[in-house]
C-alpha positions in Angstrom: 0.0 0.0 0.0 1.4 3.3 -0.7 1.1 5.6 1.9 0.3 9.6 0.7 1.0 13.0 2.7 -1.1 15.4 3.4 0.1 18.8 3.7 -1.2 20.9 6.4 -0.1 24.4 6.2 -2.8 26.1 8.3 -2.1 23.4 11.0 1.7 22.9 10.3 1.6 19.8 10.1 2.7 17.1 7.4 0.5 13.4 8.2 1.3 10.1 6.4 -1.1 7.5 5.8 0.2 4.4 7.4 -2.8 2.6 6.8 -6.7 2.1 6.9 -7.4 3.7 10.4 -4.0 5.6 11.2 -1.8 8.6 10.3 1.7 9.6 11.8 1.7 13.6 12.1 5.1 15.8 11.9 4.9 18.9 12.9 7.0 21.9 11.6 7.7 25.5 11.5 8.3 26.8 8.2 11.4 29.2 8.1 11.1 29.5 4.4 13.4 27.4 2.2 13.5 25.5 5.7 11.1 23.5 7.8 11.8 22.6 11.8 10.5 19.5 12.0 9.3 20.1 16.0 7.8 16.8 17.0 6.7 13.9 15.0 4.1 11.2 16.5 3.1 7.4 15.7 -0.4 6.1 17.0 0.8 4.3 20.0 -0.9 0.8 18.6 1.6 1.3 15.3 4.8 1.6 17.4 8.0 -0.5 17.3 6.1 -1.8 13.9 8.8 -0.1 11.6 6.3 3.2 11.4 8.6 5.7 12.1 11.2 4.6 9.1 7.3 4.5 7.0 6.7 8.4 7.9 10.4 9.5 7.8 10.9 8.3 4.3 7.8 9.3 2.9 8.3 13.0 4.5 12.3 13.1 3.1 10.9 12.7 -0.1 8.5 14.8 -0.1 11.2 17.5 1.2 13.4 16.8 -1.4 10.6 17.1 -4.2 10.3 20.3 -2.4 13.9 21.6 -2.8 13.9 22.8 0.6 16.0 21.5 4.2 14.9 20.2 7.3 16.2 22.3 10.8 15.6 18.3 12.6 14.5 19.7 16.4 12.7 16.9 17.4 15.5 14.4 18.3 14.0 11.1 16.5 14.4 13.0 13.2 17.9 13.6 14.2 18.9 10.7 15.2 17.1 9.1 12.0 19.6 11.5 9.6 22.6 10.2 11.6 21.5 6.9 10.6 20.8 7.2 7.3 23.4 9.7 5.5 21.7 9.5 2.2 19.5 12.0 3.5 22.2 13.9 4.6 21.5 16.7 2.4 18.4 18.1 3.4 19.5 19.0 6.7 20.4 22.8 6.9 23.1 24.1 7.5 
């Protein structure tokens, strides 16, 4: 199942579809050509399910389609970039 994004700009807020019932939401501040990614959250039935690698990859692609960076605040997002450097790139500088 692919799972889509929704873009929330009036509640700042990206959430991914993970499936039937459930979304993961990320929330952000937009800085412009940069979003702080403040807190991100998994539907506490969906966790330790590999739901959190689900949201992170479908929101890094959607910030790449974007052309803009990520300011990774909320410490699973950073620790997620430290482990996987091919996403290196859209965190700002």
């Amino acid at each position: 199942m692919p799972h889509s994004l929704i873009f929330d700009e009036v509640n700042s807020q990206f959430r991914v579809h993970l499936d039937a019932d459930h979304y993961a939401v990320i929330k952000f501040v937009d800085k412009g050509s940069t979003y702080a990614i403040t807190s991100t959250k998994i539907p506490e039935e969906l966790q330790g399910k590999g739901y959190g690698k689900v949201m992170m990859e479908v929101l890094l692609s959607e910030i790449a389609k974007r052309g803009v960076t990520i300011d990774p605040i909320c410490p699973y997002v950073a620790h997620y970039l430290e482990r996987n450097q091919q996403w290196s790139y859209l965190k700002a500088q």
